[in-house]
Residue, then its C-alpha position, 0 to 999 in steps of 0.5 A: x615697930x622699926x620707930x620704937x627699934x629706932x628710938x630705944x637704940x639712939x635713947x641717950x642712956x643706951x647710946x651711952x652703955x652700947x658705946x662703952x661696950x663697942x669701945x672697950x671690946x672693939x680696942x681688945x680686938x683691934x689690939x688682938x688681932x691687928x695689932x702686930x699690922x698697926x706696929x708694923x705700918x703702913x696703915x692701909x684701907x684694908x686695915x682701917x676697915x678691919x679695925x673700923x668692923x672690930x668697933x662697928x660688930x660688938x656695937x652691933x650685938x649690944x644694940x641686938x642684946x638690948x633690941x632682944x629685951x624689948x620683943 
């Protein structure tokens, strides 16, 4: 089962899909919410890893999203 997960998320096409979706809703929220912290510098750990999480979670939901159809 954790196999077939695993295949269905790194296939081409829905790397393809999650990837615009993490993309685009991770800028908005990278904009939104840190935005003023980026402008005002200096970029510090802390804010890479915010910015790297507002990437990491709309990925994450996609991947749920599309993991949800296959159950």
């Amino acid at each position: 089962m954790r196999k077939d997960f695993l295949s269905t998320v790194l296939a081409a096409h829905h790397l393809r899909r999650t990837g615009l979706i993490a993309l685009v809703v991770g800028s908005w929220l990278t904009a939104f919410n840190q935005g003023d912290a980026i402008l005002a510098g200096p970029f510090s750990a802390a804010l890479g890893l915010k910015i790297f999480l507002n990437y990491l979670t709309p990925f994450v939901v996609a991947n749920i999203g599309l993991l949800s159809r296959k159950v």
